[in-house]
N, C-alpha and C positions, 0 to 999 in steps of 0.2 A: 520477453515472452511473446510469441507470434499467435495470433487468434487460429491459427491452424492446431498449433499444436491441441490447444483448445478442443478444438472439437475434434479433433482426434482421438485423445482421450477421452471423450466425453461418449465418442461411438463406441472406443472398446471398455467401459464403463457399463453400457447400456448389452455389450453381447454377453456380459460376463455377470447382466443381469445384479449389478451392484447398484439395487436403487437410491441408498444413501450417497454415493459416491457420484451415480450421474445427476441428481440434484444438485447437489452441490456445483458440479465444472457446468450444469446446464443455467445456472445463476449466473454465476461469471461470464457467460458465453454473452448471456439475453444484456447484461450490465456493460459489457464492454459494445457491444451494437447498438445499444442506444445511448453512449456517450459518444460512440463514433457520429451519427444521425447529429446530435445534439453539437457537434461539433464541421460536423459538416463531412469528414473524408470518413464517408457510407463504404466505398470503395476500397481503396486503400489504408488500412486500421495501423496508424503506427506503433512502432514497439512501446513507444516510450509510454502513448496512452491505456494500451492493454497496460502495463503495469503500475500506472496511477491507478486505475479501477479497479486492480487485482488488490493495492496496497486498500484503498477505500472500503472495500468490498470483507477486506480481513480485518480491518476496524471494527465494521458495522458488525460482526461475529463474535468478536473480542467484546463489546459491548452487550451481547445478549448475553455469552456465557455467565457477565458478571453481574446483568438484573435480575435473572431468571431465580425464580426460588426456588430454593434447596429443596421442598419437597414432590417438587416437579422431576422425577428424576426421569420421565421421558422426552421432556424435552431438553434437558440439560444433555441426553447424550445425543437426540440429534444436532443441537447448537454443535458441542463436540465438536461431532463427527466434520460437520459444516467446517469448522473453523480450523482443523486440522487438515481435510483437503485441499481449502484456499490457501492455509502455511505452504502446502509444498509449492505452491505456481510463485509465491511472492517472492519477489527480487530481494536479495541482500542488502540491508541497509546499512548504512556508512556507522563505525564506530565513533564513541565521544573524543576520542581521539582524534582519529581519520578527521574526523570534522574541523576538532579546533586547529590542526595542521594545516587543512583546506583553506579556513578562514583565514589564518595569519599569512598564509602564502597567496594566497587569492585575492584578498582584502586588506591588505594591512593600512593602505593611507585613508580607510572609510572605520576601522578599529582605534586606529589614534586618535581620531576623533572622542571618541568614549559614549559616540549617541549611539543609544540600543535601537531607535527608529530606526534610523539609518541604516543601522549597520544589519539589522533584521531584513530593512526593505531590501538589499542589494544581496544577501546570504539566502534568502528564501528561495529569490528566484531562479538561482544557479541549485541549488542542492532540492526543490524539491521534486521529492520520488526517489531520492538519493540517499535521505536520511530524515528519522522520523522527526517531527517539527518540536515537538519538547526537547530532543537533545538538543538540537539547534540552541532553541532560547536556552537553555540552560548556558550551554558553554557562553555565547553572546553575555548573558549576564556576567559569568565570569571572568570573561573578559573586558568588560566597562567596569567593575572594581577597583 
């Protein structure tokens, strides 16, 4: 996902007078520029980190929806709402499958081994953004069994 596109939707968000809708891509926007700053390429935003802070950014939504109390039902639909806009921008993540295919074809002389450190440290760093980190550990576990 390209921070253009971003704010592009975010302009035609804001003509069409959808203030739930441009809060939301106006979050993401302010989130991925200041991890760009925080990261150093102010200038040039790459894809890969627009969609780490897109994924981050849909956690942190995922995470309200699920504390917010039930009889709060105005903010439960703006969380909603929030967390249903940021689903559409978020990049596909790799299935439990895809994964353990990944590993075994990617990884296999750091799997034989059967160390879950290991084999977590050297898996993480190729797949994340690529697929969400519990599936990871999960299959990793199953495969040191």
């Amino acid at each position: 996902m390209e921070i253009k596109t971003l704010q592009n939707d975010m302009i035609a968000a804001m003509k069409a007078k959808n203030k739930g809708r441009k809060d939301a891509i106006s979050a993401l926007v302010s989130a991925v520029k200041k991890a760009a700053i925080d990261e150093g390429c102010r200038e040039d935003i790459p894809e890969s980190l627009v969609d780490r802070v897109i994924l981050k950014e849909l956690k942190t939504a995922k995470e309200q929806l699920d504390t917010c109390p039930a009889e709060r039902t105005d903010l439960l639909e703006e969380y909603q709402l929030r967390h249903d806009v940021i689903k559409e921008y978020a990049p596909a993540l790799m299935s439990e499958e895809e994964v353990k295919s990944y590993i075994m074809e990617k990884f296999a002389e750091v799997v034989a081994t059967k160390n879950k450190g290991q084999i977590m440290k050297a898996v993480m760093a190729e797949l994340k953004g690529k697929a969400d980190g519990k599936v990871i550990n999960q299959v990793v576990a199953d495969l040191c069994k």
